[in-house]
C-alpha positions in Angstrom: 74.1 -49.2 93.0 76.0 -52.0 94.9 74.9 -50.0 98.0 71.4 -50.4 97.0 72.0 -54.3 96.3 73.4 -54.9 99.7 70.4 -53.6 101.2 68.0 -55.5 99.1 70.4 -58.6 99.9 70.1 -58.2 103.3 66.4 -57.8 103.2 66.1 -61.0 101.6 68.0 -62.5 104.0 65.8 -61.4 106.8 63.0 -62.6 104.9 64.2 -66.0 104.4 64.8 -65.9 108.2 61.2 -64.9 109.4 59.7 -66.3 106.4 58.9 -69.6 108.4 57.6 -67.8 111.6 54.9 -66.1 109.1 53.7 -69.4 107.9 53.6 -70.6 111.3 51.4 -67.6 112.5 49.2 -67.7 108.9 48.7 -71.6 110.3 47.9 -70.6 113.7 45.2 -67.8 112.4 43.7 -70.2 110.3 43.5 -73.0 113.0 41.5 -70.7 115.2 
């Protein structure tokens, strides 16, 4: 189980690190 939370913790955390690219890119889609 704690196994299983690391991953998901770790998942989130590369989330929270490309979650501002994806905005970006959603922004740039839309501008075009």
């Amino acid at each position: 189980m704690s196994a299983k939370r690391h991953e998901f913790s770790s998942y989130y955390k590369v989330l929270y690190i490309f979650y501002p690219y994806l905005e970006i890119l959603k922004r740039v889609l839309f501008e075009f």
